[in-house]
N, C-alpha and C positions, 0 to 999 in steps of 0.2 A: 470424263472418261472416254467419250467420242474421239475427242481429240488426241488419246494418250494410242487409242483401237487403230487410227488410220494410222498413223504416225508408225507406228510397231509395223503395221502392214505396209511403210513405205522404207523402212530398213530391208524387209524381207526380197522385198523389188530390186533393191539400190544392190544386194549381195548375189542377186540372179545377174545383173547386168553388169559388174565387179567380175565374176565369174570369166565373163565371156569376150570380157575387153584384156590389150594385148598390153603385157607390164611396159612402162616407159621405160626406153632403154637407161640401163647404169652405168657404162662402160664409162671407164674415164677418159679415151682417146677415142678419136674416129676409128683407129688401127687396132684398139684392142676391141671395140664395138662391134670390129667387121668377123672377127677373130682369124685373124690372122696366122696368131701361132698357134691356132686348132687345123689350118687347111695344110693339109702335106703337100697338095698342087704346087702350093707359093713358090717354092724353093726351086721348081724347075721352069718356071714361068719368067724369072727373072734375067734381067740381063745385065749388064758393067756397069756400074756409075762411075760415069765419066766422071763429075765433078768433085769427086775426091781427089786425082788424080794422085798417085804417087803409092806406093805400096806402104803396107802397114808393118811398124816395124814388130818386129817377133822377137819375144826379150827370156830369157832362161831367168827362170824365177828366182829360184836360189842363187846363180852366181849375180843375178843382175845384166848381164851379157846378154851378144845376139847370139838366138837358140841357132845352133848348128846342126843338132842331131838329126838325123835321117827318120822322121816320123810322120808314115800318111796320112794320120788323124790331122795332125799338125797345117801339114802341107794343104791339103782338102782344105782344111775351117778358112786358114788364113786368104786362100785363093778366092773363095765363096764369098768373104767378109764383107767386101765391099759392095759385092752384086747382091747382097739380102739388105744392106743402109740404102741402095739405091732402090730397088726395089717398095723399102717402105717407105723411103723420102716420096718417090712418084706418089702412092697410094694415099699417103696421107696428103700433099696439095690437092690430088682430086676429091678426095670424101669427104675432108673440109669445106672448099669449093660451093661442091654439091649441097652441103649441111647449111652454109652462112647464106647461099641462095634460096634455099627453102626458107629459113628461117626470117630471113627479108621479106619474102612473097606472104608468107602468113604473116609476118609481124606488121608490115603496113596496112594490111588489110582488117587484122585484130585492132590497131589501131585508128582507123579510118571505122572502125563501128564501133568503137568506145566511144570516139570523139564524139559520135553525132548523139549515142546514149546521155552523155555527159552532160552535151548541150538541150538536152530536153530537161533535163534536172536544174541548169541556169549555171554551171559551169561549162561556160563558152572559150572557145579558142586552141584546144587542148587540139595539140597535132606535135609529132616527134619528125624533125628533117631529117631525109634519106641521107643527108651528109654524115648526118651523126651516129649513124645505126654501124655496129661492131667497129669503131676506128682503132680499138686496139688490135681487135681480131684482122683486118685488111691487111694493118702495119705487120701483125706476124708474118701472113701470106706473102705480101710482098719480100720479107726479108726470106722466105725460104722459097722464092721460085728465083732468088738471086742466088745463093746459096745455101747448103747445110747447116742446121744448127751444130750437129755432131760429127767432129774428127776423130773416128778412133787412131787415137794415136798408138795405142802399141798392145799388141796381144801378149799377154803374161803366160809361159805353161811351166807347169806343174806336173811332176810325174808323181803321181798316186804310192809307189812304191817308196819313195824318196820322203814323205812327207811326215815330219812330227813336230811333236812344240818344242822339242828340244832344236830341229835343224831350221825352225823356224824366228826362233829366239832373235832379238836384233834385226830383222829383216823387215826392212821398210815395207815393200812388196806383200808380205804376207801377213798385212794386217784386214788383208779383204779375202783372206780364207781361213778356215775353223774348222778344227771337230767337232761335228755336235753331236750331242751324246743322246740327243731324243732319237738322230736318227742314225746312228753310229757309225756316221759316213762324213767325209767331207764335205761345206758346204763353202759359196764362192758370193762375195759383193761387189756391187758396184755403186761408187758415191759417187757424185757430179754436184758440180755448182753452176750455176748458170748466172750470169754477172749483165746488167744492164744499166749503160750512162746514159741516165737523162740529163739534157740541158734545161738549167734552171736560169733567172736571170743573171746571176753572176758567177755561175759554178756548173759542176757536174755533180749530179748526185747520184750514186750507186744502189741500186736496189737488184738483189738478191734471189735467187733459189733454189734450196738445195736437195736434193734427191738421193735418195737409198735404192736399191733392190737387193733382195736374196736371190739371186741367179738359179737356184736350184728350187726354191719351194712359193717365186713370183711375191713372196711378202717383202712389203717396205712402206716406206714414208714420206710423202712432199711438205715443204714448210717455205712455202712465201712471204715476200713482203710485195706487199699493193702496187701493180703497175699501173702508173698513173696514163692518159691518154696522151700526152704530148710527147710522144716514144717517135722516130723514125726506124725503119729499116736497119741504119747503121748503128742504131744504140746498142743492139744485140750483138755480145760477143761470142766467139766460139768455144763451145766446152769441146773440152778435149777429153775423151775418155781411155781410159786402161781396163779390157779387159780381160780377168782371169780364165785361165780353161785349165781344166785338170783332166790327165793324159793315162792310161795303164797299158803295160805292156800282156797283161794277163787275160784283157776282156775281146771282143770282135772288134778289127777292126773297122768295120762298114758299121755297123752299130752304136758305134760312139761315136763316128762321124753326124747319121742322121737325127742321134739325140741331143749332138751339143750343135748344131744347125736350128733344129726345131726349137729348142732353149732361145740361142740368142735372137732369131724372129720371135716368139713370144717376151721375152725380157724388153727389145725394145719397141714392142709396138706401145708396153707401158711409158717408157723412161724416154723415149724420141716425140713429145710432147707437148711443144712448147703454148698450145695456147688452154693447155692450163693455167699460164698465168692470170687471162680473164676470170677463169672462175671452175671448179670441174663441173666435167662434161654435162652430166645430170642438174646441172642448176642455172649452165650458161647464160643462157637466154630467155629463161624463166623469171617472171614479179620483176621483169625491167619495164615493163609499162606501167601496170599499176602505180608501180613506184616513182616514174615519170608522172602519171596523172594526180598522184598524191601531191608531190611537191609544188604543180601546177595549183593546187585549190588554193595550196596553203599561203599562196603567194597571191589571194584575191579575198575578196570579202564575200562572204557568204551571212545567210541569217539567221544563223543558230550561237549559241553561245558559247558551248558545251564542245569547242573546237578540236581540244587534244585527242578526246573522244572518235567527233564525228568526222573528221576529216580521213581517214584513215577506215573508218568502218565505213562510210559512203564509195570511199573508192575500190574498196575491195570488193564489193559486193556487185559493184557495177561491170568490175571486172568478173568477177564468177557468170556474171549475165552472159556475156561476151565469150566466154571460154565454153560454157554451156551448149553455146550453139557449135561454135567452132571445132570444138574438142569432145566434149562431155564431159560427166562426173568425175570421169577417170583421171583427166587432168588437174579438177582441183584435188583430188582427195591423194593425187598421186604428187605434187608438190608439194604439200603440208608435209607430209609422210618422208619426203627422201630432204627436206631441210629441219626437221625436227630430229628425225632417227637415223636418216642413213646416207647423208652427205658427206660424211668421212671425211673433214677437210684434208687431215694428214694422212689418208690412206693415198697409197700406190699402190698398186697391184690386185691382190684378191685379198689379202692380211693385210692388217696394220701390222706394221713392225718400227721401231725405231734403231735396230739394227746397232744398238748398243753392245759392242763385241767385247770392248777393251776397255781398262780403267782411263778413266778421263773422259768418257763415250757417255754424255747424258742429253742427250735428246728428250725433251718433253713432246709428247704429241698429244692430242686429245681424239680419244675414242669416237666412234659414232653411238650414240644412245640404243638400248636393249631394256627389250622387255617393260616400256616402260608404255604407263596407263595418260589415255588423254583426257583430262581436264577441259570444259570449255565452261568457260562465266561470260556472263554478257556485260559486267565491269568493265572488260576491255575489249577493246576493237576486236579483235579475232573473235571471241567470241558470239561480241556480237554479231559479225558479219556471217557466220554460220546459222546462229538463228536466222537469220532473213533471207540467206540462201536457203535452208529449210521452208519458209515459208515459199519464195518464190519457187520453191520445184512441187511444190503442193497446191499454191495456189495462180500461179503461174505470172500472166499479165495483168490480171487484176490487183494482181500485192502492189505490181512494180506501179500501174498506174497511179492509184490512190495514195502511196507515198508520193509520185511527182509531183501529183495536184497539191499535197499538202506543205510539200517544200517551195515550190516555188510559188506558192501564194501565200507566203507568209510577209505582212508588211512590217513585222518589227522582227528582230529578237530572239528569237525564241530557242527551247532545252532540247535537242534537238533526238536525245535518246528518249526524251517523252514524246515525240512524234511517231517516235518510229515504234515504241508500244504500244500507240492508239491503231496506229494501221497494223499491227497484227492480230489484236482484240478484234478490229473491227471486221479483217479479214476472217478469223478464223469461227470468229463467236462465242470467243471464251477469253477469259482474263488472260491478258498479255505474259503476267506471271505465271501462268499455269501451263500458257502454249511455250512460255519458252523453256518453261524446265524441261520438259518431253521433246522439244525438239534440238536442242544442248545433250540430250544422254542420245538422240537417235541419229545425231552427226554425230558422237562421239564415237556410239558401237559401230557406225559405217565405216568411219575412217582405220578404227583395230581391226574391224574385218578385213578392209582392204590390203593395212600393212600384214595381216598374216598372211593372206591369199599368195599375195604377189613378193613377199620378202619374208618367206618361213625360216629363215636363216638367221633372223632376229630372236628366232623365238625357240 
């Protein structure tokens, strides 16, 4: 019962100091992270992007034609168009920049005190080359401080009055705008593909990704396939985008000017993107060491038996050590949480949507998880490595030492989740089983604490 009393009173801490640490950002882009299409500044800070060069063509939706008609909304958007892509092109090479710099500076250094943790345990050698850190993420850099990912190719308008399903009927063009009857207004998409040749030894092989947005209500969808590391600069080709605006002669016209400006800066600080392809934003560079250090044991001998287990539970917890100091609680409990519940692989935007408008339109995406309750067993590595994170924030260096002493002084053999219950019995002064059921339910209610704290949106 002592044990079940501190433990209760060390949730109670863990929710005071949850409380008071700042949510890890979620944003899926540097550009929508910065928020962009929340700052109305943006739009007059901007200047020409040159590297578009050439004006964008302006197409009459219905005839398909170049729009002629004499409309200032029109004239405005298209003139601005390129100075708001150049604008976020700059922003996004420096915040990136900025992002993959920082993340280097702590990741060698999170690394560089892993390794030397690792090697007191008797897994030696463990170090990640500076070569090898983001080479997909450089290769995007590089290919966008040469160029744009995105050409809008051609601006669509639409006159609001003009518009029904019947004069829509047949019309290529007007399958990226709809009634919708939730909100009994026109709404506007935009689909992209993004196409990348990599060289294989005897070929090219194509890998893919394609993108949705609802121009109007920011929900959509991304759905990749894995870019592998052997990518250059030139693999990436340019998507060309078409997009819609819809026009009225009945509304202000400065007014539709600054909403459909404020629209397409917030539209593409989601969908102008590309190094989503590593992985989104909230996960990038997150359990890429661990997961380095794991693959490192697995490729040594170690002297336990019980490998599938232990290998995976030893290195994660060594990393919690390290993250602890570096970061706090807040970043393991705030990792668990956005790759279990709120990773979104196929979200874009603020919604999932799959943007299934039209028969033939079947997009499978998969949701991010809700409302759902955490489980932790000590069967398996996560779990257990929560237990022993439990232990070491209760009993600090004294857990971590006496587990070292007992791993690395073992001359044969041995079950290696039976070690690690003796040094928590031995630690805590109570049956292994009994400390770790209470301390499994008291990382569990920390970790639901934290996702409702900081992600009440789930809930």
């Amino acid at each position: 019962m002592p044990t079940l009393f501190i433990l209760s009173r060390w949730i109670i801490a863990a929710a005071v100091v949850a409380a008071i640490l700042p949510c890890w950002v979620r944003a899926q882009s540097a550009l929508s992270e910065a928020g962009v299409g929340n700052d109305s500044g943006f739009l007059i800070e901007l200047e020409a992007y040159a590297k578009y060069g050439g004006d964008i063509d302006v197409i009459d939706g219905m005839t398909g034609r170049e729009y002629h008609r004499a409309n200032e909304v029109v004239k405005t958007v298209n003139t601005n168009f390129p100075k708001i892509m150049g604008g976020l092109h700059t922003m996004l090479l420096v915040l990136e920049l900025k992002h993959m710099e920082h993340q280097m500076t702590i990741g060698i250094e999170h690394t560089k005190r892993l390794g030397e943790l690792a090697t007191t345990f008797g897994i030696k050698h463990f170090k990640v080359e500076d070569e090898s850190w983001f080479l997909k993420e450089r290769r995007i850099l590089a290919r966008l401080r040469e160029k744009p990912f995105f050409q809008i190719k051609e601006l669509v308008v639409w006159h609001e009055e003009e518009l029904s399903e019947i004069a829509l009927r047949r019309n290529e063009r007007g399958k990226n705008i709809r009634f919708s009857p939730d909100t009994l207004s026109w709404e506007r998409r935009v689909l992209t593909e993004w196409e990348v040749n990599v060289r294989t030894r005897n070929r090219f092989r194509r890998i893919n990704k394609w993108q949705g947005l609802n121009l109007d209500t920011n929900h959509g969808f991304h759905i990749s396939d894995g870019l592998p590391t052997n990518i250059s600069p030139s693999s990436f080709k340019e998507v060309k985008v078409s997009y819609p605006i819809i026009v009225s002669s009945e509304r202000d016209t400065q007014e539709q000017i600054d909403r459909l400006q404020q629209l397409i800066v917030k539209n593409l600080s989601y969908l102008y993107d590309p190094f989503s392809w590593g992985a989104k934003r909230a996960t990038r560079f997150r359990g890429r060491i661990p997961g380095t250090l794991l693959r490192h044991l697995q490729d040594r001998s170690y002297r336990v038996k019980d490998r599938e287990w232990f290998d995976p539970t030893i290195c994660h917890f060594l990393n919690d050590v390290v993250a602890l100091q570096m970061y706090g609680l807040k970043e393991i409990y705030d990792f668990y949480v956005v790759q279990r519940f709120e990773s979104g692989r196929n979200l874009l935007g603020e919604e999932m949507d799959p943007l299934n408008w039209h028969p033939g339109e079947e997009r499978e995406t998969r949701q991010a998880k809700k409302n759902t309750k955490v489980w932790l067993n000590f069967n398996n590595p996560t779990g257990a490595r929560f237990a022993m994170l439990d232990a070491y924030l209760r009993y600090g260096d004294e857990f971590l030492e006496i587990l070292r002493i007992q791993l690395t002084g073992l001359t044969e053999k041995a079950v290696g989740r039976e070690i690690v219950e003796q040094v928590i019995s031995s630690v805590s002064g109570v049956p292994a089983e009994t400390y770790i059921k209470a301390a499994l339910k008291a990382q569990a209610d920390g970790i639901v604490q934290y996702h409702k704290k900081h992600y009440p949106e789930s809930y």
